[in-house]
C-alpha positions as CSV (number, residue, x, y, z in Angstrom):
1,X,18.1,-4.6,-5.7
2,X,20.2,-7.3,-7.2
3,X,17.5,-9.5,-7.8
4,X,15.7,-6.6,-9.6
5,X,18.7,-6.3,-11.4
6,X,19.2,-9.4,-12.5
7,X,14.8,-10.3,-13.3
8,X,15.6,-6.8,-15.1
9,X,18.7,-8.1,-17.5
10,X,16.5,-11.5,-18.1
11,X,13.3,-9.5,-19.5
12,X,15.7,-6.7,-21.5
13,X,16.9,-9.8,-23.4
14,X,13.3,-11.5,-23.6
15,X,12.3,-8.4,-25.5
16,X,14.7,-8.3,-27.6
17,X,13.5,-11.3,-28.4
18,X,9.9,-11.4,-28.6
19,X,9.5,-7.7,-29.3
20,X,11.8,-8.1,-32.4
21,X,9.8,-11.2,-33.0
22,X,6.5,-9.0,-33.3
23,X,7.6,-6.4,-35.1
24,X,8.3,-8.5,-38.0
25,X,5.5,-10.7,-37.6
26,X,2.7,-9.4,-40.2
27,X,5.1,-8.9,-43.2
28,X,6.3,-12.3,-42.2
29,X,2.7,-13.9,-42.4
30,X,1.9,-12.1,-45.4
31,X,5.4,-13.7,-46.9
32,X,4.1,-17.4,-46.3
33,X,0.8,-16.2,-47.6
34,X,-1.5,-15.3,-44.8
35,X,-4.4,-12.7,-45.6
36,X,-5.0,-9.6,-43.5
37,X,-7.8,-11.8,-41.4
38,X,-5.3,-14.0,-40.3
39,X,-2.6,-11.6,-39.5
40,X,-5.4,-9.9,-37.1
41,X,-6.7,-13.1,-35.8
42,X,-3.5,-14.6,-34.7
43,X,-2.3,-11.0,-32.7
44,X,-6.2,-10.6,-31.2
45,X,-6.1,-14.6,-30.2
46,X,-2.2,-14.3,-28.8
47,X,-2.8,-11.4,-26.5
48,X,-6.2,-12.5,-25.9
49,X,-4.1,-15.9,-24.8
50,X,-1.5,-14.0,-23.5
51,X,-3.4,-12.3,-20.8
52,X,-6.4,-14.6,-20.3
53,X,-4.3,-17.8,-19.0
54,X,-2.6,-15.4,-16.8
55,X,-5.4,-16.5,-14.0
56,X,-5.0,-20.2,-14.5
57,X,-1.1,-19.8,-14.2
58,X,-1.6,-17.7,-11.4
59,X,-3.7,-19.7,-9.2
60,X,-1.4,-22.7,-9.6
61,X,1.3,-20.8,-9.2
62,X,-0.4,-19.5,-5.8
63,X,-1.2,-23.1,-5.0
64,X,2.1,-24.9,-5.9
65,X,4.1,-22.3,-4.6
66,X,7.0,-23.3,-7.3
67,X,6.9,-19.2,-8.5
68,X,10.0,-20.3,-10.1
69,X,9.3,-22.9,-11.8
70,X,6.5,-21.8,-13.9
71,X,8.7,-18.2,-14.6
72,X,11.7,-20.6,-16.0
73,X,9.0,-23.0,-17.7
74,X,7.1,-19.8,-19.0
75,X,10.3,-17.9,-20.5
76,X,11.5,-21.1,-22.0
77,X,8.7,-21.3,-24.2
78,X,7.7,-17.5,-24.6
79,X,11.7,-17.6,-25.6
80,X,12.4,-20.7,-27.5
81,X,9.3,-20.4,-30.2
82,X,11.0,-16.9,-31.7
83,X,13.9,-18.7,-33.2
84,X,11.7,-21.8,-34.5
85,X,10.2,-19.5,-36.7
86,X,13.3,-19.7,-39.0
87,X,11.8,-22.8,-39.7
88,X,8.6,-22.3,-40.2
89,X,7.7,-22.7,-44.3
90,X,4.0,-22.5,-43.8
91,X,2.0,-19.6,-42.1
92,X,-0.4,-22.1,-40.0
93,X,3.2,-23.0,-38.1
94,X,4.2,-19.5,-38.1
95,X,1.1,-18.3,-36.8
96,X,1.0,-21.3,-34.0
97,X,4.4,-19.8,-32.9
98,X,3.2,-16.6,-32.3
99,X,0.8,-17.8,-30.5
100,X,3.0,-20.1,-28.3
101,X,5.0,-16.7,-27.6
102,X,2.1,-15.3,-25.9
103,X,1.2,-18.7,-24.1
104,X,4.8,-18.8,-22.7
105,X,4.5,-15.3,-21.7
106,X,1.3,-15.6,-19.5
107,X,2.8,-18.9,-17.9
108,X,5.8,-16.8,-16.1
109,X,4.5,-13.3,-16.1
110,X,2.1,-13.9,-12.4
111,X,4.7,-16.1,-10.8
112,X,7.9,-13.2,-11.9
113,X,5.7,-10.5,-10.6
114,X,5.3,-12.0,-7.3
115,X,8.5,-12.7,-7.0
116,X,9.4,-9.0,-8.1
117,X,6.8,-7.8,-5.5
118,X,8.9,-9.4,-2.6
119,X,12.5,-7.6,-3.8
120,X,10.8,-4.9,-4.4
121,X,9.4,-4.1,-0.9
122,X,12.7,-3.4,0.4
123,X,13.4,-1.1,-1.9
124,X,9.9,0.4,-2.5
125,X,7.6,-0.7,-5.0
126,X,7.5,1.7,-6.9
127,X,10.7,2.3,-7.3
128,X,11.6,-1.8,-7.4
129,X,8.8,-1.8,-10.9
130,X,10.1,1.2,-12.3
131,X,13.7,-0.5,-12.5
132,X,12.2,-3.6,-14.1
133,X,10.1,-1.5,-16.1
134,X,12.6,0.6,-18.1
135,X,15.1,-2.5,-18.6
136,X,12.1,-4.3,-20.0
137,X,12.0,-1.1,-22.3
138,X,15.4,-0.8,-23.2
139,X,14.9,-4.3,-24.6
140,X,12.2,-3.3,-26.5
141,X,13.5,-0.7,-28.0
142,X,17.0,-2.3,-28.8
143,X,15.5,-5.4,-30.1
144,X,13.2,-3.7,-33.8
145,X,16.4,-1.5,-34.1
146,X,18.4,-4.8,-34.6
147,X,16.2,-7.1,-36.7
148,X,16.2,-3.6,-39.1
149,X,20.0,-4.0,-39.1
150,X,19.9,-7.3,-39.9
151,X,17.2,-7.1,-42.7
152,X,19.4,-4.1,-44.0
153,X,22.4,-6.7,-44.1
154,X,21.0,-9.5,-44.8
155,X,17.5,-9.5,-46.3
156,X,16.5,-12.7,-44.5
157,X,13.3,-12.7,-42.2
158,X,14.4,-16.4,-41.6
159,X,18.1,-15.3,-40.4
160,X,16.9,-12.3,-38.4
161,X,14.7,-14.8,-36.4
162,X,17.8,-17.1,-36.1
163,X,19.9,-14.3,-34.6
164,X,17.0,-13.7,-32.1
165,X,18.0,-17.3,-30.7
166,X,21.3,-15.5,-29.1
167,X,19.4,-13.3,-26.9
168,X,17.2,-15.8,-26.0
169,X,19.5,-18.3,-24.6
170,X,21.7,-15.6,-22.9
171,X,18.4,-14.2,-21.3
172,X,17.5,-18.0,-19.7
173,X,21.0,-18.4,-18.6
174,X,20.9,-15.1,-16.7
175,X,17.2,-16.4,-15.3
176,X,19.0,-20.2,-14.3
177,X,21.8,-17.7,-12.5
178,X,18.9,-15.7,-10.4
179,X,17.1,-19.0,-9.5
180,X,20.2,-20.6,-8.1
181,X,21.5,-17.2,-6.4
182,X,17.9,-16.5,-5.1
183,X,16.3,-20.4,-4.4
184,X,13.7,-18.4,-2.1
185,X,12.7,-14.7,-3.3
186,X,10.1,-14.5,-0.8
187,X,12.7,-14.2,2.1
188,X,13.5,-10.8,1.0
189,X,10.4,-9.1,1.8
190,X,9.9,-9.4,5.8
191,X,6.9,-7.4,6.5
192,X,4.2,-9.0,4.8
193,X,0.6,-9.1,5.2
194,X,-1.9,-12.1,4.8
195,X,-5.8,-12.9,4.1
196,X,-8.2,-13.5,7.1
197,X,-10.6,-15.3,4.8
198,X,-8.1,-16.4,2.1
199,X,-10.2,-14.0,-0.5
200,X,-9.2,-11.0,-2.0
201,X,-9.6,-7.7,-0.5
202,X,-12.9,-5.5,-2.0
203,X,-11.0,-2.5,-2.8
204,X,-9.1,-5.3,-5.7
205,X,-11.9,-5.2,-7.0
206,X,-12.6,-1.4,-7.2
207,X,-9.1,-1.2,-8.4
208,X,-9.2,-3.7,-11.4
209,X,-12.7,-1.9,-12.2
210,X,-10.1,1.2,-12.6
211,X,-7.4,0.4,-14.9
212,X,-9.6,-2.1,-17.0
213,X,-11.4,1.2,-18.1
214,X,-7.6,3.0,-18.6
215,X,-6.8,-0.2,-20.8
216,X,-10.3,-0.2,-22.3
217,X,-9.1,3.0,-23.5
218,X,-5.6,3.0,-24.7
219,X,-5.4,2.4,-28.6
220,X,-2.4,-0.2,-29.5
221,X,0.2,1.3,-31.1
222,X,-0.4,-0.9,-34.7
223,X,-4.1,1.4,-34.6
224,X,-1.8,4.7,-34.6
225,X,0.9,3.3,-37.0
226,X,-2.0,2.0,-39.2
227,X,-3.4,5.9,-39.3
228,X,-0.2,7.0,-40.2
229,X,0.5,5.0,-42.9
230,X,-3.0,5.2,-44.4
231,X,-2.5,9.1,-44.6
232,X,1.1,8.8,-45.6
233,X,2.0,10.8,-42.5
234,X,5.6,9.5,-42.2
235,X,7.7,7.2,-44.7
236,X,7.5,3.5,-43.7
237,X,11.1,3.4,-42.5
238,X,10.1,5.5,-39.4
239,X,7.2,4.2,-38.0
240,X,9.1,1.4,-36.2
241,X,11.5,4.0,-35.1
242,X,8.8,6.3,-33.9
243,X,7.5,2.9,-31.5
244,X,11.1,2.6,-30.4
245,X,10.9,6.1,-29.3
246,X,7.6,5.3,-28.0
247,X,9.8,2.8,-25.8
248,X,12.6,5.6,-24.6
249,X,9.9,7.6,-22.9
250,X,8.5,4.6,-21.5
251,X,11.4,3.7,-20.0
252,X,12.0,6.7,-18.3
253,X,8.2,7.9,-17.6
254,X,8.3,4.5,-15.4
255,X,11.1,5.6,-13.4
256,X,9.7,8.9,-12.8
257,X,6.4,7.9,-12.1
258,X,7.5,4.7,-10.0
259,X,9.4,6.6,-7.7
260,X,6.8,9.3,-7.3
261,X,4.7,6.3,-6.3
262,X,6.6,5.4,-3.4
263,X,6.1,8.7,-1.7
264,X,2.6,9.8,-3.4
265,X,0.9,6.5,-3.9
266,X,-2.0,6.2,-5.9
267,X,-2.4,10.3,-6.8
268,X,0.7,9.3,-8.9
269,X,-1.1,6.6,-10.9
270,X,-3.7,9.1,-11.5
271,X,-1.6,11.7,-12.2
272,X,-0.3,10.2,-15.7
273,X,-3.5,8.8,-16.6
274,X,-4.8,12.1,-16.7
275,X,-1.6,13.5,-18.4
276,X,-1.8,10.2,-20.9
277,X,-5.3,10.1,-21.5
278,X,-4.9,13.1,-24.2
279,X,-2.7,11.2,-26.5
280,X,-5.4,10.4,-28.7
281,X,-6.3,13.5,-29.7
282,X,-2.7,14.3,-31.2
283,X,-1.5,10.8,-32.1
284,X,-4.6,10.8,-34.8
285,X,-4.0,14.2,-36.3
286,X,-2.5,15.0,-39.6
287,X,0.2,16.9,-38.3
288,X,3.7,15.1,-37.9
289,X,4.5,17.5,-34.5
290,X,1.5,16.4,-33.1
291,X,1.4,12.9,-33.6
292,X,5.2,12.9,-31.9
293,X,3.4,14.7,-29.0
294,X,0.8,12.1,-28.9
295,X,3.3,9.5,-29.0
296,X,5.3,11.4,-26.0
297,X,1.8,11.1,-24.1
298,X,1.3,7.8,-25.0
299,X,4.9,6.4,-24.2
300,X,3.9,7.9,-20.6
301,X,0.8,6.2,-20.3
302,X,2.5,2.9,-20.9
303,X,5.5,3.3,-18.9
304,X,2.8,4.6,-16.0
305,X,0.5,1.8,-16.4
306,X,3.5,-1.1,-16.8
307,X,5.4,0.0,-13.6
308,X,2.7,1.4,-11.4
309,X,0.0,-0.6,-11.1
310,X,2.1,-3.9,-10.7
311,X,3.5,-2.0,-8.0
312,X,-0.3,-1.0,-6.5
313,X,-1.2,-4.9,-6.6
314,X,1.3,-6.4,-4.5
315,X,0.5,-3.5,-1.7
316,X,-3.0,-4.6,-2.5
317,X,-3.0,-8.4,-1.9
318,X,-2.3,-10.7,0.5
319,X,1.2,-12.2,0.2
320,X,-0.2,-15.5,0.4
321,X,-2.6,-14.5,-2.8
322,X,-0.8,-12.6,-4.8
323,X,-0.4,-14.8,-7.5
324,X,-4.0,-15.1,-7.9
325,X,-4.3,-11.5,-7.7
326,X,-1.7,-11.1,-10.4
327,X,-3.5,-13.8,-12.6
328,X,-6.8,-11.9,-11.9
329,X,-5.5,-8.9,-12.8
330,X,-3.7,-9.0,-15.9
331,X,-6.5,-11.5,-17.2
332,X,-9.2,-8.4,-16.9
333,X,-6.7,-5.8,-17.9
334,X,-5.9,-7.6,-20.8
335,X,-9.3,-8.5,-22.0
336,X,-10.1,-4.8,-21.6
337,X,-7.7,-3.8,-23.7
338,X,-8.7,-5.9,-26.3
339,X,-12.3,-5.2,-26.2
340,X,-10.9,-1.4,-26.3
341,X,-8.7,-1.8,-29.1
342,X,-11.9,-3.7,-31.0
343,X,-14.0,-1.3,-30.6
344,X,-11.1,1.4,-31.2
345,X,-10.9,-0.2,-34.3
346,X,-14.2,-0.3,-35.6
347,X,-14.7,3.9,-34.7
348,X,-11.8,4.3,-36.5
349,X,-13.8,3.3,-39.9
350,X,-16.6,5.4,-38.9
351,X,-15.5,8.0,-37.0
352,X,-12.1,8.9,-35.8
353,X,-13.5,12.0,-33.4
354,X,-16.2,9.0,-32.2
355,X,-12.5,7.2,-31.5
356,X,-11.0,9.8,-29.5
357,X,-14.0,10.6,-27.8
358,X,-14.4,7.1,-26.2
359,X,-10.1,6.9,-25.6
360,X,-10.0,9.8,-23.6
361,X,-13.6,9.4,-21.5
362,X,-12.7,5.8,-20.6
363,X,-9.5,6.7,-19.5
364,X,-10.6,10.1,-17.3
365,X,-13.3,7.7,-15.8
366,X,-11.1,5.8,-14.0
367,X,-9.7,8.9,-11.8
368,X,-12.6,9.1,-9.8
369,X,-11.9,5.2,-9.4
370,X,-8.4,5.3,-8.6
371,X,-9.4,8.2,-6.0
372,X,-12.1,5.6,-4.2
373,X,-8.7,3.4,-4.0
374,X,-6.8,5.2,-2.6
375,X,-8.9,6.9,-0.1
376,X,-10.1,3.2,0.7
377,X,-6.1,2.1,1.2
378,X,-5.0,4.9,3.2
379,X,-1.6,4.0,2.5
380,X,0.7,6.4,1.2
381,X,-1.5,9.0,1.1
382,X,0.1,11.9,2.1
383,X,3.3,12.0,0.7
């Protein structure tokens, strides 16, 4: 639990760092001049990059066996680019930052996760995510709420991204502190499982098939924010507050939902995707009460998917392959959700019933899915 602890204190101040970072990025572009195009283009091509590299990273990470290395190498550059940007004049360099954020960010996220996966078997999986989980949150919730302070002081974009070099350094200090406390994570889980044929199990497969349609389905919070303010919903001041709410009841819907994971397995994972998969249909009303329900639903469905199924790929694969399994992973979940959010976003010029339609059908196919899993699995079945 320590090491959970202390992996958890290292992301809470990443994302103060980077999600602080993000939520100032488009005006900032649009400050150094960049049109709406590139705005779009550098957030589709850094999570596209974000996610995508996540199998290179993985497999090496798998194949080296130096987990910690590429997480300290990874946070150092997901970390160290959100400060630069105080010094970026031009939008092509500010845009390249961004972009090395996301790069950084899928060098350390398989090797962390596998490292995470072996704490968190002692403590249950679930439980050992859910932990990580809501710190990560907490972080990105803190983090908007105190570049709006200092742009309320201040004024500055440049300072605010200067301050976020405080953070940053305090976050890979705390990660230098776990690496020499914890040299060799993978001593702390004792009962672990290996590959026959050093390939990944079938049911992977089945499994990835699953939450790629949940992703392929979950609009992106900048999609809802950009329906509010097109409709003039709420006043602009609140639609960052209403994400950092967004990020309170994903904090706690992981640790609900991770710890009901532990003793109901995968009926827990498809228990919030069918609670979740509704958001849609309120988050894109006119009402303000019902797009706060939608964000309730949608905050869930994050905090479900972030702790959950992290926890559901480790009891998946191998020990000896989980990196590759993580890289695998997060490379089709992410390129899921950004075909999703594409397509989201083209429906939501033509037909915004057309958009819910296809949120909430993707997402509801997957149960059946996530059913075939865990039937396959038999683990943690019956409670």
């Amino acid at each position: 639990m320590r090491f959970i602890i202390l992996l958890g204190i290292v992301s809470l101040l990443a994302d103060i760092t980077y999600e602080s970072a993000r939520s100032l990025a488009g005006p900032y572009l649009a400050i150094l001049g960049a049109t709406g195009a590139v705005v779009g283009i550098t957030a589709g091509l850094g999570e596209l990059l974000g996610y995508g590299l996540r199998l290179i990273s993985g497999l090496l990470s798998d194949k080296t066996r130096r987990y910690w290395t590429f997480t300290i190498i990874g946070y150092v550059i997901n970390l160290l680019a959100v400060p630069l940007l105080a010094l970026a004049n031009h939008w092509p360099l500010a845009a390249a930052l961004m972009i090395t954020e996301r790069i950084g960010k899928s060098i350390r996220t398989p090797a962390r996760d596998v490292m995470l996966s072996h704490a968190a078997a002692t403590v249950g999986r679930g439980w050992g995510f859910a932990i990580h989980e809501a710190m990560d949150q907490i972080g990105a919730m803190t983090g908007p709420v105190i570049v709006m302070l200092v742009l309320a002081i201040n004024g500055s974009y440049k300072y605010a991204f200067a301050v976020l070099a405080i953070p940053a350094v305090l976050a890979v200090t705390v990660l230098v502190i776990a690496r020499l406390i914890y040299p060799h994570p993978q001593k702390l889980e004792t009962d672990t499982q290996t590959s026959k044929d050093g390939k990944l199990p079938k049911v992977f497969w089945f499994y990835l098939a699953a939450v790629g349609l949940v992703a392929a389905g979950f609009a992106d919070y900048p999609l809802i924010a950009f329906h509010i303010k097109q409709h003039n919903i709420f006043a602009d001041k609140w639609i960052p507050l209403l994400y950092a709410f967004a990020m309170g009841i994903d904090a706690i819907a992981a640790l609900i939902f991770g710890r009901w994971y532990d003793k109901a397995g995968m009926l827990s994972l498809a228990a919030a995707v069918a609670l979740s998969s509704f958001f849609a249909l309120l988050a894109f009303s006119s009402s303000t009460a019902v797009i706060v329900g939608g964000i309730v639903l949608w905050g869930i469905g994050m905090g479900a998917q972030e702790s959950i199924i992290r926890a559901v790929v480790a009891d998946i694969v191998p020990t000896q392959k989980r990196g590759t399994g993580y890289g695998i992973f997060n490379a089709g979940y992410g390129i899921c959700w950004f075909l999703g959010s594409a397509l989201m976003g083209i429906l939501y010029d033509i037909s915004l019933p057309a958009l819910i339609a296809f949120s909430i059908l993707s997402q509801l196919a997957s149960i059946p899915l996530l059913i075939f899993v865990r039937n396959r699995l038999g683990i943690k079945s019956s409670g």
